[in-house]
C-alpha positions as CSV (number, residue, x, y, z in Angstrom):
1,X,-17.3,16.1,4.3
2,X,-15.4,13.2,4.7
3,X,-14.6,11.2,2.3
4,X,-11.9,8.8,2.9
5,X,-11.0,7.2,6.2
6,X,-7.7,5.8,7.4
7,X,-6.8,3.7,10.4
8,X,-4.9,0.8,11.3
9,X,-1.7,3.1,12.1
10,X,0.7,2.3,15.1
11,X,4.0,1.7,16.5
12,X,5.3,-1.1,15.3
13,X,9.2,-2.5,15.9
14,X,11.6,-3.1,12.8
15,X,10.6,-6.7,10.8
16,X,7.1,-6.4,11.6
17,X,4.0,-6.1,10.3
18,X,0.7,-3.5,10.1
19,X,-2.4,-3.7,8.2
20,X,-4.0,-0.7,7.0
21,X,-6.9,0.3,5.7
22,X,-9.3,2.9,4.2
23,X,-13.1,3.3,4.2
24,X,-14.3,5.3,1.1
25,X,-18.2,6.2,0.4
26,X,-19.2,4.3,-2.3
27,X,-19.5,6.8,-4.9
28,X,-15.4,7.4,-4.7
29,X,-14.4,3.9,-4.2
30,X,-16.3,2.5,-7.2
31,X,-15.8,4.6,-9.8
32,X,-12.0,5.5,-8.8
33,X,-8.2,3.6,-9.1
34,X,-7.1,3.8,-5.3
35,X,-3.8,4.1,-4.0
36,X,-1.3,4.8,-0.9
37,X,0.6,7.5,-0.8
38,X,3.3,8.2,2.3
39,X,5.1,11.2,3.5
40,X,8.1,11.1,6.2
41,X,9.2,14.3,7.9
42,X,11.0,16.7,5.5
43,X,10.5,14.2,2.8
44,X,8.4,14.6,0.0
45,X,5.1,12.6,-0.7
46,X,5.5,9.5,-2.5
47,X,3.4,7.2,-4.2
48,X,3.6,3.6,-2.7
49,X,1.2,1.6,-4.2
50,X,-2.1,1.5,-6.2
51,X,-4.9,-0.9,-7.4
52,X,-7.5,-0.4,-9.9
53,X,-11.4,-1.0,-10.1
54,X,-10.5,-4.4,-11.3
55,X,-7.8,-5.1,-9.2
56,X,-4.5,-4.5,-11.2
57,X,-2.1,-3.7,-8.8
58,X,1.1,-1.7,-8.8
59,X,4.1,-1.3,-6.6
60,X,7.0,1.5,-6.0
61,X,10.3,-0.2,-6.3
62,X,11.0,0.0,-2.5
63,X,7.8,-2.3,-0.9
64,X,7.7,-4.6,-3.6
65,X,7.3,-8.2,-2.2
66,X,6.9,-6.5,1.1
67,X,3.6,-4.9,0.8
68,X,0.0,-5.7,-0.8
69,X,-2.5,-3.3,-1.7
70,X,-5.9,-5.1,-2.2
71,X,-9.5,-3.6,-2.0
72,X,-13.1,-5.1,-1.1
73,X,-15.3,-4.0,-3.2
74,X,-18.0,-4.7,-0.7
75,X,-16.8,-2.9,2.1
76,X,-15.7,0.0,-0.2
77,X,-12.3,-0.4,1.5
78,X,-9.2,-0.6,0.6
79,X,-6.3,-1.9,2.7
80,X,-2.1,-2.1,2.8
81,X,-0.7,-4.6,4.2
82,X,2.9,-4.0,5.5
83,X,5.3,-6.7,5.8
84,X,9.0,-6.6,7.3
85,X,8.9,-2.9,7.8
86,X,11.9,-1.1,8.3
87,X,12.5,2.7,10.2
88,X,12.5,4.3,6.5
89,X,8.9,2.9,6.2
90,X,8.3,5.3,9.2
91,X,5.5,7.6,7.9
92,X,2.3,9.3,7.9
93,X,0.3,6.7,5.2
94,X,-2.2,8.5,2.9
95,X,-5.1,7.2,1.0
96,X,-6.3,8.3,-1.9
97,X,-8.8,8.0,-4.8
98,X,-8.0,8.5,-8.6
99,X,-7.2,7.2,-11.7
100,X,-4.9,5.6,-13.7
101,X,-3.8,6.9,-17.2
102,X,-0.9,5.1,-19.7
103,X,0.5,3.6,-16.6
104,X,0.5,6.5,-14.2
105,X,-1.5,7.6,-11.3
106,X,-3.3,10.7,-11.0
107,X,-4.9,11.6,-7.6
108,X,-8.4,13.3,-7.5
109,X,-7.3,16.8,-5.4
110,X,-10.4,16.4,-3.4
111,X,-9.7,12.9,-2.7
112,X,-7.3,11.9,0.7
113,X,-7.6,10.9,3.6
114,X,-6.3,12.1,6.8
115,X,-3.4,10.0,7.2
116,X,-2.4,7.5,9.5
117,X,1.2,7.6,11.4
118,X,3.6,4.3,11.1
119,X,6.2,4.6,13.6
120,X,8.9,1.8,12.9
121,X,11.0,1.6,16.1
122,X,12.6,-0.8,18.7
């Protein structure tokens, strides 16, 4: 069963801008910290930004002031938005459900999505 649901992927060229997002069933989404993860070829998985049930966001280092994490509670979504990407911002984007202890995130193993391939390229 599916339980989280990317999309809003693409090919976009260097300086611009994607919105993704993630539809989670309700049960995940509101009792669950949610965050993106991303993983480039040969690369390890990284964490790249998460938000908790009340909003509280967090950033790795290398999209701060570039990207936004923010979730609808109403929708059950939650959505990246990607500003002034780059080609090391090329990846397959992962969302995920989990929670947030003393400042760190901790995925739920059940809990990703799919993925959803940025391509960064001119």
């Amino acid at each position: 069963q599916v339980q989280l649901v990317e999309s809003g992927g693409g090919l976009v060229q260097p300086g611009g801008s994607l919105r993704l997002s993630c539809a989670a069933s309700r049960s995940i989404f509101s009792n669950n910290d949610m965050a993106w993860y991303r993983q480039a070829p040969g690369k390890q998985r990284e964490l790249v930004a998460t938000i908790t049930t009340g909003g509280r966001t967090g950033y790795a280092d290398f999209v701060k002031g570039r990207f936004t994490i923010s979730r609808d509670n109403a929708k059950n979504t939650v959505s990246l938005q990607m500003n002034s990407l780059n080609s090391e911002d090329a990846a397959v984007y992962y969302c995920t459900a989990g929670q947030i202890y003393r400042g760190t995130y901790f995925p739920l193993g059940d809990y990703w999505g799919q993925g959803t391939q940025v391509t960064v390229s001119s």
